[in-house]
VOPAGU-2260 file (C-alpha; in pm, 1 decimal, decimal comma):
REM VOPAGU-2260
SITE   aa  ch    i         X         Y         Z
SITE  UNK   A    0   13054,1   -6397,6    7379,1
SITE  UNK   A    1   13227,8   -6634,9    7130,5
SITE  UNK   A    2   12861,5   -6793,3    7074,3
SITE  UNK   A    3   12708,8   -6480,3    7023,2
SITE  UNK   A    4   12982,3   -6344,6    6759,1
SITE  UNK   A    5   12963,1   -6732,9    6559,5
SITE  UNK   A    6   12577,0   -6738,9    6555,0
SITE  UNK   A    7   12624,3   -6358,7    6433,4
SITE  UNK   A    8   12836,0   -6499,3    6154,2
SITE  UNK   A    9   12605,7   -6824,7    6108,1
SITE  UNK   A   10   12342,5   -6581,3    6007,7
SITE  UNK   A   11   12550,2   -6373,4    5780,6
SITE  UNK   A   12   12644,1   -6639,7    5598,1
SITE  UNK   A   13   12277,9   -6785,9    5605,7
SITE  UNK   A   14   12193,0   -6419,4    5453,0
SITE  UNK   A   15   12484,5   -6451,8    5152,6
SITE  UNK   A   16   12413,0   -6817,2    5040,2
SITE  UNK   A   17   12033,1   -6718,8    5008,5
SITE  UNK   A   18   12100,4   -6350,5    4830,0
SITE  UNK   A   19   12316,0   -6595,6    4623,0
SITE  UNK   A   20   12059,3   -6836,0    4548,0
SITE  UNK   A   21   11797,5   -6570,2    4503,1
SITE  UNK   A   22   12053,5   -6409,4    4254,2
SITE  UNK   A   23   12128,5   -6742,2    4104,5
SITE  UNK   A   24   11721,4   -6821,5    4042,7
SITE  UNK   A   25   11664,6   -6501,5    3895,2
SITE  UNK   A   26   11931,6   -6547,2    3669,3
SITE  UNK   A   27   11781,2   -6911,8    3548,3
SITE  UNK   A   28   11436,3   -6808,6    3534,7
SITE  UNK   A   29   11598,2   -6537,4    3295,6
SITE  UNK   A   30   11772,3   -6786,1    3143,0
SITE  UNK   A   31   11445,3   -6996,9    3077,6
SITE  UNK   A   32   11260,3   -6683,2    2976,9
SITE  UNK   A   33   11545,4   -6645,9    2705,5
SITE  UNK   A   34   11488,5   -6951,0    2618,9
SITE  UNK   A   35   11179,2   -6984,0    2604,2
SITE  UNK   A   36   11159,2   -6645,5    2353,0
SITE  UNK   A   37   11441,5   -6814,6    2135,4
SITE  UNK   A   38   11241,3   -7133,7    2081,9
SITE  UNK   A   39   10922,0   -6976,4    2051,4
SITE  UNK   A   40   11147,8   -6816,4    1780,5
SITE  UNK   A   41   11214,0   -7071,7    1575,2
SITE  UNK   A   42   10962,2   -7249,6    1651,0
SITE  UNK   A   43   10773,9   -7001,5    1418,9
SITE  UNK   A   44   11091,5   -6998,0    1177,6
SITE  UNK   A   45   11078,8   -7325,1    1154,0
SITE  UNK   A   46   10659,3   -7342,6    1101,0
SITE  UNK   A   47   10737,5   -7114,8     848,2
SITE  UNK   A   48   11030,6   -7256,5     666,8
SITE  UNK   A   49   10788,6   -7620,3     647,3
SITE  UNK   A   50   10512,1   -7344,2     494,3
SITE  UNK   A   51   10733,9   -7262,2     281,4
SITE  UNK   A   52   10884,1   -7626,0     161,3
SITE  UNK   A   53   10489,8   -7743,2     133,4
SITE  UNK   A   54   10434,3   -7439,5    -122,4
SITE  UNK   A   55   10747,8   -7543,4    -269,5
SITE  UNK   A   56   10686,7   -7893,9    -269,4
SITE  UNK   A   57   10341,3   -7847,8    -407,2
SITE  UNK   A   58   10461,3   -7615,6    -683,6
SITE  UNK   A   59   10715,8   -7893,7    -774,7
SITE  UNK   A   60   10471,5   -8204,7    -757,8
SITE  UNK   A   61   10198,1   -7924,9    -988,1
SITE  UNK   A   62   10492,2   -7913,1   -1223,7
SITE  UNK   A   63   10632,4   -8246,3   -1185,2
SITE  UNK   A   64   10234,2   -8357,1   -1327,6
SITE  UNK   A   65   10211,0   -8051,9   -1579,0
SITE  UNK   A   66   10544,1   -8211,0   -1722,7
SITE  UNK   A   67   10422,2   -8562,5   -1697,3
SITE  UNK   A   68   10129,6   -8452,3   -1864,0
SITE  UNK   A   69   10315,4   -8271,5   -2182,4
SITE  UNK   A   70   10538,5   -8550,6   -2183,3
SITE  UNK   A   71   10220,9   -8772,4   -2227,4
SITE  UNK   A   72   10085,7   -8505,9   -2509,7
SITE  UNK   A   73   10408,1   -8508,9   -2684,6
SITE  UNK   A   74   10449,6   -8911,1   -2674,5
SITE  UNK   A   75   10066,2   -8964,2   -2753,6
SITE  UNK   A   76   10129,1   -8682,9   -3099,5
SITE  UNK   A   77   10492,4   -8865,6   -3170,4
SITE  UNK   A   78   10310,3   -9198,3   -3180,1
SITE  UNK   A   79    9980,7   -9066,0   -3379,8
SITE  UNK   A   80   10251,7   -8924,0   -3644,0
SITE  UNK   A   81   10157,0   -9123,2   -3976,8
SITE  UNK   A   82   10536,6   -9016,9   -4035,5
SITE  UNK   A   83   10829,2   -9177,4   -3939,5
SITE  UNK   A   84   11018,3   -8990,1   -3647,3
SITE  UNK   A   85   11361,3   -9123,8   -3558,3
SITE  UNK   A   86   11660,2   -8985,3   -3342,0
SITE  UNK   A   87   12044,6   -9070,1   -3276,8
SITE  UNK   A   88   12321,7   -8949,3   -2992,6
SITE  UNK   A   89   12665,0   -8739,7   -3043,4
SITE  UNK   A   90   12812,1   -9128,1   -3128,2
SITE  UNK   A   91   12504,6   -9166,2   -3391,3
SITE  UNK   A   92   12347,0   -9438,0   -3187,4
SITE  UNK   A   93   11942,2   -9453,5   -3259,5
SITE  UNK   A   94   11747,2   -9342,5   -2920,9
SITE  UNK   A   95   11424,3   -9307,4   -3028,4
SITE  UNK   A   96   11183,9   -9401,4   -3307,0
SITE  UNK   A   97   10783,0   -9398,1   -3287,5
SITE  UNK   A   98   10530,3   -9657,1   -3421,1
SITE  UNK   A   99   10484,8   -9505,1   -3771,3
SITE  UNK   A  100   10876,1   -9500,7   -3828,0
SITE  UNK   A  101   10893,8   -9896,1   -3720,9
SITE  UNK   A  102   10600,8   -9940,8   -3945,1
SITE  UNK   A  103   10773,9   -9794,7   -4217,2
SITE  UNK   A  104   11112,3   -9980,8   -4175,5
SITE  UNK   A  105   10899,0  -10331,8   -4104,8
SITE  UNK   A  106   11119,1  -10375,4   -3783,9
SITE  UNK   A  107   11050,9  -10387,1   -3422,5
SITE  UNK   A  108   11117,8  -10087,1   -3187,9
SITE  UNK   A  109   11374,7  -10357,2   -2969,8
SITE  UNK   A  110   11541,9  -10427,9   -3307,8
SITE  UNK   A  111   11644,0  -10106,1   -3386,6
SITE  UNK   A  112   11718,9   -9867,0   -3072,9
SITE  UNK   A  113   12060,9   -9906,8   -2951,2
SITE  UNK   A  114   12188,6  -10009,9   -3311,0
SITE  UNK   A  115   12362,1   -9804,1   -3521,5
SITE  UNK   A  116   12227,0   -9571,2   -3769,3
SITE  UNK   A  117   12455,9   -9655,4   -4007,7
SITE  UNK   A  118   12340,3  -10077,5   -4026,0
SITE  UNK   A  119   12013,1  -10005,5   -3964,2
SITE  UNK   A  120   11989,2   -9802,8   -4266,0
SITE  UNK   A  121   12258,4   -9968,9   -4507,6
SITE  UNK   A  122   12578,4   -9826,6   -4674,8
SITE  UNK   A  123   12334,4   -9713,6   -4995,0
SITE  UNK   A  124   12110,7   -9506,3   -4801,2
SITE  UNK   A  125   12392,5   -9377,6   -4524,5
SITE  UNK   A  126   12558,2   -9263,8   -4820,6
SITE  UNK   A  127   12284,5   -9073,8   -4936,9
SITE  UNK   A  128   12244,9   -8738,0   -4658,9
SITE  UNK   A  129   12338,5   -8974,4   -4376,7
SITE  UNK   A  130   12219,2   -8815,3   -4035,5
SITE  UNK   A  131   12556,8   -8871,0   -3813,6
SITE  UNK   A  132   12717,1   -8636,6   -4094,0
SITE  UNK   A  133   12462,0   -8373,0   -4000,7
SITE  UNK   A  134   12642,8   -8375,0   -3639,6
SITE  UNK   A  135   12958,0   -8224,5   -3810,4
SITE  UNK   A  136   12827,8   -8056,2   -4073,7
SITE  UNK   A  137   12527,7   -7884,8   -3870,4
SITE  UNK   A  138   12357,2   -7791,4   -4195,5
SITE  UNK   A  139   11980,8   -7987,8   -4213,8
SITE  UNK   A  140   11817,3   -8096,8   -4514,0
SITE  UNK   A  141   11457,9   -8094,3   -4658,9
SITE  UNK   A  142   11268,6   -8294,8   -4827,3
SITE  UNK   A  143   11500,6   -8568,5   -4980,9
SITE  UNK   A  144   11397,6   -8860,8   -5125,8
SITE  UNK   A  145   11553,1   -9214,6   -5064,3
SITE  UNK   A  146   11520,7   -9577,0   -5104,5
SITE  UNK   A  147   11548,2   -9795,2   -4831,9
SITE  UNK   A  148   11580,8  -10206,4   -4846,6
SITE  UNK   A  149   11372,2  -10317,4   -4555,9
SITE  UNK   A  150   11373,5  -10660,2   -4702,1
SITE  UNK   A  151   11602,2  -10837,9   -4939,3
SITE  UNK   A  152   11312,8  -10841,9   -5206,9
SITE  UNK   A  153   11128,4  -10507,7   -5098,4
SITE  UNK   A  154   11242,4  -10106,1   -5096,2
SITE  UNK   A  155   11040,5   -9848,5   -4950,7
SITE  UNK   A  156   11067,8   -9504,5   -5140,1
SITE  UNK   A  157   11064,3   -9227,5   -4826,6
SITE  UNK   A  158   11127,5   -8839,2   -4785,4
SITE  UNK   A  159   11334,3   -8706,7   -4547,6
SITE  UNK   A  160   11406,6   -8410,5   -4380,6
SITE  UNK   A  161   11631,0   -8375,2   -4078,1
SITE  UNK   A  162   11757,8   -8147,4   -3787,7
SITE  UNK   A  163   12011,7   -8097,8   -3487,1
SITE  UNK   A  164   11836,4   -8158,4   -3103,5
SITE  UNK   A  165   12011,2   -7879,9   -2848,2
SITE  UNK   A  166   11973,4   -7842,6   -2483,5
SITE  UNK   A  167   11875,8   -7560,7   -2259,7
SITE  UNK   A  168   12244,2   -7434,5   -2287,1
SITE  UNK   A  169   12215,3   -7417,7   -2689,1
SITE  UNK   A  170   12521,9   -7737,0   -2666,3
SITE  UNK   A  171   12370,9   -8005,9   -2950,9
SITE  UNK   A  172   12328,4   -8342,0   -2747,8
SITE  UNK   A  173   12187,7   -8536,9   -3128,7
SITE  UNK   A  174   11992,1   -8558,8   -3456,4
SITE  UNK   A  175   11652,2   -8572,0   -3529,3
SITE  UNK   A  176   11505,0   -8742,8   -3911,5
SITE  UNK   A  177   11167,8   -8733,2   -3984,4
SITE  UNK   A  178   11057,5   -8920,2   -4299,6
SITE  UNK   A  179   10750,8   -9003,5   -4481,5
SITE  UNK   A  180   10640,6   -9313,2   -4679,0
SITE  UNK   A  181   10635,2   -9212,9   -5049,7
SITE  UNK   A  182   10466,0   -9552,9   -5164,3
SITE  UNK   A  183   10115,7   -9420,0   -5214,4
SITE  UNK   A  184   10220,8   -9125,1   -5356,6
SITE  UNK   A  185   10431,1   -9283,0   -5636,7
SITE  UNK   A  186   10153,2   -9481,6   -5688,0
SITE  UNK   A  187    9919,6   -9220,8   -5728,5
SITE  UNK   A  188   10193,4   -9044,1   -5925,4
SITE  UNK   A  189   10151,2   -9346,9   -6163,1
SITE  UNK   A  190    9829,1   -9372,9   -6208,3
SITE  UNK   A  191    9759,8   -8994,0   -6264,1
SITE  UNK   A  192   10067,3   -9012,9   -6536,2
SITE  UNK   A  193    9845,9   -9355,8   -6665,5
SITE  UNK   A  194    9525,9   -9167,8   -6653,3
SITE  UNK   A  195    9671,3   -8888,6   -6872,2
SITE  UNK   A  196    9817,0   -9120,3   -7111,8
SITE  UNK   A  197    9477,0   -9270,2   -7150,3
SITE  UNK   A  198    9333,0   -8903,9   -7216,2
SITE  UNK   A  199    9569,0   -8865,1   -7437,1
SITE  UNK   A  200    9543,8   -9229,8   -7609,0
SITE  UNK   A  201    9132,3   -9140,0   -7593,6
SITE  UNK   A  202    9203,0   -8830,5   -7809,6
SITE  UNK   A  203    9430,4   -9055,1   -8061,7
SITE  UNK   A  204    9159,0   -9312,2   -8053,9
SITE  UNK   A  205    8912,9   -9084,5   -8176,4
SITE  UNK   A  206    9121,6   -8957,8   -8429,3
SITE  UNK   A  207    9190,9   -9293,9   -8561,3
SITE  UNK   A  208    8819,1   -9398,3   -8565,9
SITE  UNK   A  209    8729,5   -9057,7   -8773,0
SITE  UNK   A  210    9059,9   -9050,9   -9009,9
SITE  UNK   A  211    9139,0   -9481,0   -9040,8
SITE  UNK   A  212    8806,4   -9627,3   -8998,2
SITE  UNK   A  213    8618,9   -9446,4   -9300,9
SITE  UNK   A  214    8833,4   -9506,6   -9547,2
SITE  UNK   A  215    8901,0   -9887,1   -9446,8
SITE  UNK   A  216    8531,9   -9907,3   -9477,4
SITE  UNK   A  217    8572,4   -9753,7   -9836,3
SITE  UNK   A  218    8850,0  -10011,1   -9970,6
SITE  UNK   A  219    8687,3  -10284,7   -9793,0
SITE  UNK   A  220    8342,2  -10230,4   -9950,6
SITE  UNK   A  221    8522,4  -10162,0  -10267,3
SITE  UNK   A  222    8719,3  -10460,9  -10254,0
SITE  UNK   A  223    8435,1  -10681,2  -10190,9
SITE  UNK   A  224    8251,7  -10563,6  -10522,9
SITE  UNK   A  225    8578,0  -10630,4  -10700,5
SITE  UNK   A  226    8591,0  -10923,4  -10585,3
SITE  UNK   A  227    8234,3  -11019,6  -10667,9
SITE  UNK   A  228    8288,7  -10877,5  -11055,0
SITE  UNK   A  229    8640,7  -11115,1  -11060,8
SITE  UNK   A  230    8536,9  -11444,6  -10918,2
SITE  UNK   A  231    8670,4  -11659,1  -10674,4
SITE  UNK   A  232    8894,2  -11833,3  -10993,5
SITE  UNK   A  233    9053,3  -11469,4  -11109,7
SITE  UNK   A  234    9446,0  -11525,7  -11125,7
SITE  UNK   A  235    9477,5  -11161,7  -10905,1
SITE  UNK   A  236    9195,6  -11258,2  -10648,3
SITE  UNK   A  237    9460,4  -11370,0  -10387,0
SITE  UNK   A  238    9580,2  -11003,6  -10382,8
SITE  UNK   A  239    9166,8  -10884,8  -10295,9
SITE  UNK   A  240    9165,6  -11157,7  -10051,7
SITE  UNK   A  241    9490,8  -10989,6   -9894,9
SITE  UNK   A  242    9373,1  -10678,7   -9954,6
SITE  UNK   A  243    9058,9  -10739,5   -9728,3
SITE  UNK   A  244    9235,9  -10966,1   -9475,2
SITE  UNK   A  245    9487,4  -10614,7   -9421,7
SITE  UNK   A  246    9126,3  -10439,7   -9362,9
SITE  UNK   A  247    8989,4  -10679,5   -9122,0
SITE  UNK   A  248    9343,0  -10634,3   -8925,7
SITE  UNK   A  249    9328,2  -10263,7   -8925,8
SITE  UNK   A  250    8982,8  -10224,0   -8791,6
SITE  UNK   A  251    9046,8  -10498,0   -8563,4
SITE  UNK   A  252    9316,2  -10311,1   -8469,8
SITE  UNK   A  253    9092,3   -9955,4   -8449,8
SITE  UNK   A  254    8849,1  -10140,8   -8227,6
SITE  UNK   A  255    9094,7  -10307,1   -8001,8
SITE  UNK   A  256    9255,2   -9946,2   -7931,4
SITE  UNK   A  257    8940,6   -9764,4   -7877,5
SITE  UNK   A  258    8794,2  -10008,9   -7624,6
SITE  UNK   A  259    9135,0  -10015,0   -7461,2
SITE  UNK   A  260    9169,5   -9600,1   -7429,1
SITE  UNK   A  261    8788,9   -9548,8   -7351,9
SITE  UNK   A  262    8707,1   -9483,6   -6956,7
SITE  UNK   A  263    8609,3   -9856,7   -6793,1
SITE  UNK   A  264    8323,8   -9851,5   -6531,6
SITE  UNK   A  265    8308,9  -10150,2   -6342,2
SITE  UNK   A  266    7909,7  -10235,5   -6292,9
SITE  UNK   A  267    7961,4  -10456,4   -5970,9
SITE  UNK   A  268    7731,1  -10716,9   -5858,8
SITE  UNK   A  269    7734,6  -10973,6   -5607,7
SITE  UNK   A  270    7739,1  -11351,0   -5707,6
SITE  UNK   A  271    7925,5  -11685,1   -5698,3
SITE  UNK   A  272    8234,9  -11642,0   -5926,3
SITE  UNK   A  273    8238,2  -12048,6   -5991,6
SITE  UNK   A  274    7927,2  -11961,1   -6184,7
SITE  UNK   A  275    8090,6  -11734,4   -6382,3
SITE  UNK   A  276    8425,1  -11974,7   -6433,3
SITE  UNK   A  277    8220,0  -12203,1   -6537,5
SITE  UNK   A  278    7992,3  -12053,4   -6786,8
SITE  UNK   A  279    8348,5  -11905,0   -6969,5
SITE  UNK   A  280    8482,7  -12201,6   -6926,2
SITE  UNK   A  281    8223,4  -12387,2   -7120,9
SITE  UNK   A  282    8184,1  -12143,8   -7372,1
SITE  UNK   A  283    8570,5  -12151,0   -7502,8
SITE  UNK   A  284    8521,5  -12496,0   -7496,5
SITE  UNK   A  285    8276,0  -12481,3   -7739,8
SITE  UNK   A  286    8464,4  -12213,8   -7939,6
SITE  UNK   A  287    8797,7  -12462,7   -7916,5
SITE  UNK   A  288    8559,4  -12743,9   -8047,2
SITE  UNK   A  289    8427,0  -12519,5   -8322,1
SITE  UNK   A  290    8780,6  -12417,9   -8425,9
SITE  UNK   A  291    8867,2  -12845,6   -8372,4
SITE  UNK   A  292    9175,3  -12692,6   -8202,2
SITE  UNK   A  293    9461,2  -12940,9   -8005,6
SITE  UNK   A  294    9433,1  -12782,1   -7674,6
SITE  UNK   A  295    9136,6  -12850,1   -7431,2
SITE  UNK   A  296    9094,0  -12622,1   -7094,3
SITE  UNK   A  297    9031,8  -12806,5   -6742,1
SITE  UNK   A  298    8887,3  -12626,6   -6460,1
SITE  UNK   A  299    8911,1  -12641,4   -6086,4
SITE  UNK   A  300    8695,0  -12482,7   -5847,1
SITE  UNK   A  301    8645,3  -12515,5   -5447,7
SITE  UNK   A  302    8355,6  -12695,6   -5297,8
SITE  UNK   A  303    8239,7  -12399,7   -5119,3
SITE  UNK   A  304    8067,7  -12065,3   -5321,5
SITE  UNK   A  305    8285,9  -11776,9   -5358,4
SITE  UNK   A  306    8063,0  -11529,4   -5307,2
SITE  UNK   A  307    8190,7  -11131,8   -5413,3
SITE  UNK   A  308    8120,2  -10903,8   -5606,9
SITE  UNK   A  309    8226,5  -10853,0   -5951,4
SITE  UNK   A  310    8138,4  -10689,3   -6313,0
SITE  UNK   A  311    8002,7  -11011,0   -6478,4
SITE  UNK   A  312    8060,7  -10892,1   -6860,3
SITE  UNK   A  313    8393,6  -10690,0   -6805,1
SITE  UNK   A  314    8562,2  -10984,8   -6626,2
SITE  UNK   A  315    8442,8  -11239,9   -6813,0
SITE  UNK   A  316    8605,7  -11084,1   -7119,8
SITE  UNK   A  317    8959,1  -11098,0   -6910,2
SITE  UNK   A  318    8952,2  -11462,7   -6952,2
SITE  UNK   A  319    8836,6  -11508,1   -7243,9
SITE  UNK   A  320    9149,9  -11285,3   -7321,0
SITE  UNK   A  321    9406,9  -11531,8   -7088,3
SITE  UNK   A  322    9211,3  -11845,6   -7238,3
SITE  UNK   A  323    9298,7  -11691,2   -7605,3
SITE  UNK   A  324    9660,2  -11594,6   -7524,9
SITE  UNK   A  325    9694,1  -11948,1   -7360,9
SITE  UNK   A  326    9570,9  -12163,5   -7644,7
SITE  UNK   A  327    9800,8  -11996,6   -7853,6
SITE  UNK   A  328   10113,8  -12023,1   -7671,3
SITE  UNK   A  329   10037,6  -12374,7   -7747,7
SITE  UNK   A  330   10031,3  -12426,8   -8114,2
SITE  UNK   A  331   10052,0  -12767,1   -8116,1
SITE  UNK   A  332    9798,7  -12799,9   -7860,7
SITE  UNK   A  333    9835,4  -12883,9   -7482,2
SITE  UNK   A  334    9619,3  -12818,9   -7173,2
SITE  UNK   A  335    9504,3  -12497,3   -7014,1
SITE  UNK   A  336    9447,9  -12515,8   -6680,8
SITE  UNK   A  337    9194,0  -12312,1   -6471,9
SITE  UNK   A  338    9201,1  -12279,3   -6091,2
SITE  UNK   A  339    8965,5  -12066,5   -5831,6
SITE  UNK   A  340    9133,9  -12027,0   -5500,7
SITE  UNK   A  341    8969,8  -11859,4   -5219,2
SITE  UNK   A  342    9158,3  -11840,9   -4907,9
SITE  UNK   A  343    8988,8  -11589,4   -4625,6
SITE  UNK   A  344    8941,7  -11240,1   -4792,0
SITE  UNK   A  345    9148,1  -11357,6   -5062,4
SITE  UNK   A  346    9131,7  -11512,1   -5412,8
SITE  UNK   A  347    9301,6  -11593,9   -5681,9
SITE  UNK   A  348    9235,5  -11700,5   -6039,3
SITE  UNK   A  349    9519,6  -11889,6   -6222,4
SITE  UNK   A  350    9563,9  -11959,0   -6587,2
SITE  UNK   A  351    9829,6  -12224,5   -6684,3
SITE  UNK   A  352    9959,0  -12313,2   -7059,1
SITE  UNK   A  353   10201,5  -12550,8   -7172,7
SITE  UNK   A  354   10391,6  -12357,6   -7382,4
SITE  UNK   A  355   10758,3  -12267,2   -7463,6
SITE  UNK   A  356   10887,3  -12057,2   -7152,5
SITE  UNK   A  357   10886,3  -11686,8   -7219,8
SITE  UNK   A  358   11234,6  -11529,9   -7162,0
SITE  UNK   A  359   11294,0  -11292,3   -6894,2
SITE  UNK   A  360   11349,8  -10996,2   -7063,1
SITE  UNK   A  361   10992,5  -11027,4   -7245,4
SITE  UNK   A  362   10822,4  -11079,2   -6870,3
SITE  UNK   A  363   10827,3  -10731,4   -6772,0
SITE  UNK   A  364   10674,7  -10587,1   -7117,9
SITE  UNK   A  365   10394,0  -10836,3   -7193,0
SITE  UNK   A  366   10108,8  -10596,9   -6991,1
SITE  UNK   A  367   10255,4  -10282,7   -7216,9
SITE  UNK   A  368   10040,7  -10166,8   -7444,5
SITE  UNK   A  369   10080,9  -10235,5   -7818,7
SITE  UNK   A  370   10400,9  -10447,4   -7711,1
SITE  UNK   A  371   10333,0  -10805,3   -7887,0
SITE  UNK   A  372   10554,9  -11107,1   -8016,9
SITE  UNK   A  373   10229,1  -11280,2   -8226,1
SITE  UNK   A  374   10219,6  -11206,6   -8584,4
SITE  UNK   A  375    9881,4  -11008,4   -8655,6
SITE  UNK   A  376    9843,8  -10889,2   -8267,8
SITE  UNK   A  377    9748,5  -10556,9   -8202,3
SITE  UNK   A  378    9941,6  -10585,5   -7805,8
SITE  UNK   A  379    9601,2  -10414,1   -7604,7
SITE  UNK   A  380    9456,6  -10765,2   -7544,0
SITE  UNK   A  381    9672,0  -10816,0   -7217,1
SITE  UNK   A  382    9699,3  -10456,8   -7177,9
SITE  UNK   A  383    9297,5  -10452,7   -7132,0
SITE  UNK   A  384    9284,9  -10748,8   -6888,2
SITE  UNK   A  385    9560,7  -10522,2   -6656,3
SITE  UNK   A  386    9300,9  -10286,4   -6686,8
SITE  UNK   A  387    8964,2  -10453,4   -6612,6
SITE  UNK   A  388    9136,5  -10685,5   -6276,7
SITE  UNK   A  389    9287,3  -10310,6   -6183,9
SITE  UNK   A  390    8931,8  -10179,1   -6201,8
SITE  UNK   A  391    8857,8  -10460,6   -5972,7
SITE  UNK   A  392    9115,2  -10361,3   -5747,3
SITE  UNK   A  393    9328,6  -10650,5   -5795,1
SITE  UNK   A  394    9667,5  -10729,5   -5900,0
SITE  UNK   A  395    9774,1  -10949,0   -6230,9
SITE  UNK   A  396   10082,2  -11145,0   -6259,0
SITE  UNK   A  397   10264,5  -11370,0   -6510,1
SITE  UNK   A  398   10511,1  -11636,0   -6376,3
SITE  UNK   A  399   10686,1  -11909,5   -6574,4
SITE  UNK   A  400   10838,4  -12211,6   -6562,8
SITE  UNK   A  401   11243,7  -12234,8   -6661,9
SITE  UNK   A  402   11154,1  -12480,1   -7000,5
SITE  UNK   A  403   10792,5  -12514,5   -7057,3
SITE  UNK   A  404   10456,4  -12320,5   -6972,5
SITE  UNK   A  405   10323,6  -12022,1   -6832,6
SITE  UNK   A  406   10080,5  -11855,2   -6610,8
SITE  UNK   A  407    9890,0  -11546,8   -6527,2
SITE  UNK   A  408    9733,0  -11493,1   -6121,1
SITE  UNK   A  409    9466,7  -11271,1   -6091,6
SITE  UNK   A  410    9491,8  -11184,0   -5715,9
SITE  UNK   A  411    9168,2  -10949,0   -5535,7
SITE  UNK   A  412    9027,9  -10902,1   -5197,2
SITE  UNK   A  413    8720,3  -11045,4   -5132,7
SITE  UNK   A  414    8433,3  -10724,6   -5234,1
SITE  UNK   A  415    8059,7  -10775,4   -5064,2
C-alpha cells in the first residue's frame, strides 16, 4: 500500500517537473522569438542608420571636394592678381600675401608673413592710412596713393585700398589691403605730359620758324650787302660782323628747336654697331684735326660683332652730340674716351671727358631742355640725344668723377 501511494506521488511529481519544464521552454522559445524580433529590429535600424551616415558621409566628402575645389579657384585668382593682395590678424600680424604683392615689395613670401605690418611697411608709410588703424577705426579707404622704400635706393609708388575680413557670425577676425603698382602709370603719366609739351613746343616751333626766321633772313642778307659796300677795313665793320654772328646764333638756335619739338621716327635696321662707332668715330676725328683742336677721342670696342638693330643716321647724330659736348668740357684739350660694352641682351655705350667735375646740383638739369652753362648754347643738344636713345628704348645717364671728368652711358636691350 505504502508502494502504491509513493509511486502515485513519484508520478505526480514526474507530471509537475515536466508541466514545469514544458512551461519553462515555452517561455524561452518566447523569449528567443522576442529576441529574435528585437534584433531583427535593429538590425534594420542599424542598416539604416549606416545608410544614412554613407549619404551623410558622401554629402560631406562632395562638399569637402566642392570646397577644396573653390579654395583652389580662389588661391589660383589671388595668385593670377597682377595686384598686390595682403592681409593681417586682430594683433596686425601679416597672414597672407600673394605672388604679385611679394613682387611688388621685392621680398620673399617667408620674409614677410608672421612680421609685423608696421616694419614691413616702415614708420613713413604706416603713418600714412596704416591698416592695423582700420581695426579700430572700421572705416576703409579707396584708392590712396603711397610710397613705399623696398630698397634703401628704390621706392615703389602704389595705390591702395583696404577693408575689414568678418566671419560667419559678422565678429571681424582682420584686415584686408589690396594695392597696385603705380610705376607704369606714372611713367606713362610722364610721357603723355612730355608728349603734350612737345605738341605744344611743335606749335611754338612753327611759330618761331614763320615769325623769327624771315626776318633773320632779311637782316642777314641785308647785312651781308652792307658789308660788301663797307669793306672788310670799315672802322664799324666789327659791329656787321656781330651783327651777322647774332643771326647765325638765332637761326642756329630756330633750327636746333624745331628738330628738337618735331615727332622722331626711329627707321630701325639691323647691323654691327662697331661699324657704326667706328665710322663716327673717325669722322670727329677728322673734324678735331680740321679744327687742330687739343683733345683726341680713343675708342674701344669688343672682339665679337654686336649685332642689333638701330636707326643708323638718328643715333649717329647722338654721338656726334656727346663727342661735341665732351671736347668742350675740355678746353684745354684732353682725351675722350669711347667704349662698346655688350654683355648678354645688354649694351652700353660710354663717353668719358677729362674735364672739370660738374657740381651736383647741375647733374639733374643737364637733359632739360634749353637749360645750358656754355656761352652761345641753345640747351636742346643733350635734350635731343635723351630723345633719340629714348626712341631706342634705352636709358641715358651722366655720372662724374668728385675732381675731374665726366661721362654719359647709353644703356639698351639688345633689338633683332
Amino acid at each position: 500500500m505504502e508502494e502504491t501511494e509513493t509511486s502515485e506521488n513519484q508520478s505526480v511529481e514526474e507530471v509537475d517537473e515536466l508541466s514545469l519544464f514544458n512551461k519553462t521552454f515555452a517561455t524561452f522559445n518566447d523569449t528567443i522569438r522576442s529576441l529574435n524580433r528585437s534584433y531583427a529590429s535593429l538590425q534594420a535600424r542599424y542598416q539604416k542608420l549606416a545608410d544614412e551616415l554613407s549619404e551623410t558621409n558622401e554629402k560631406l566628402r562632395q562638399a569637402l571636394e566642392e570646397n577644396v575645389r573653390t579654395r583652389n579657384f580662389l588661391e589660383n585668382v589671388l595668385e593670377s592678381l597682377t595686384s598686390g593682395v595682403i592681409t593681417i590678424d586682430l594683433e596686425g600680424r601679416i597672414s597672407t600675401i600673394n605672388r604679385a604683392g611679394c613682387q611688388i615689395l621685392r621680398s620673399n613670401y617667408q620674409d614677410i608673413v608672421g612680421s609685423r605690418y608696421s616694419r614691413l611697411f616702415g614708420s613713413s608709410f604706416a603713418r600714412n592710412h596704416p591698416l592695423p588703424d582700420l581695426l579700430n577705426s572700421g572705416k576703409p579707404y579707396r584708392n590712396v596713393e603711397k610710397n613705399i622704400a623696398v630698397s634703401n635706393s628704390e621706392s615703389v609708388p602704389i595705390s591702395v585700398c583696404s577693408d575689414l575680413i568678418t566671419d560667419a557670425a559678422g565678429e571681424t577676425i582682420g584686415a584686408l589691403e589690396v594695392f597696385v603698382d603705380l610705376t607704369e602709370m606714372k611713367r606713362l603719366e610722364g610721357e603723355i605730359a612730355r608728349v603734350k609739351s612737345l605738341a605744344a613746343l611743335g606749335e611754338v616751333a612753327a611759330v618761331i620758324a614763320h615769325e623769327v626766321r624771315n626776318p633773320l633772313s632779311g637782316i642777314g642778307g641785308f647785312a651781308a650787302l652792307l658789308k660788301g659796300e663797307l669793306g672788310e677795313d670799315h672802322p664799324q665793320i666789327e659791329y656787321l660782323n656781330k651783327i651777322t654772328a647774332g643771326v647765325e646764333k638765332l637761326d642756329r638756335g630756330v633750327s636746333s628747336l624745331l628738330e628738337y619739338a618735331r615727332d622722331l621716327r626711329v627707321e630701325l635696321e639691323t647691323g654691327d654697331l662697331r661699324d657704326l662707332l667706328r665710322e663716327t668715330v673717325e669722322f670727329f676725328q677728322i673734324d678735331l684735326s680740321a679744327k687742330e683742336s687739343q683733345s683726341r677721342i680713343e675708342l674701344s670696342l669688343p672682339d665679337k660683332p654686336v649685332n642689333c638693330r638701330f636707326d643708323r643716321e638718328h643715333l649717329s647724330r647722338a654721338l656726334i652730340n656727346l663727342f661735341q659736348n665732351a671736347e668742350q668740357a675740355m678746353p684745354a684739350g684732353g682725351t675722350i674716351r669711347v667704349t662698346l660694352a655688350a654683355k648678354g641682351e645688354n649694351i652700353t655705350i660710354t663717353i668719358e671727358d677729362e674735364g672739370e667735375s660738374i657740381p651736383e646740383e647741375i647733374r639733374e638739369k643737364v637733359f632739360a631742355p634749353f637749360f645750358t652753362t656754355r656761352e652761345g648754347g641753345t640747351g636742346l643738344g643733350l635734350a635731343l640725344v635723351k630723345k633719340i636713345v629714348a626712341a631706342h628704348q634705352g636709358t641715358i645717364e651722366m655720372v662724374t668723377g668728385h675732381t675731374k671728368g665726366s661721362a654719359f652711358i647709353i644703356s639698351f636691350q639688345k633689338i633683332l
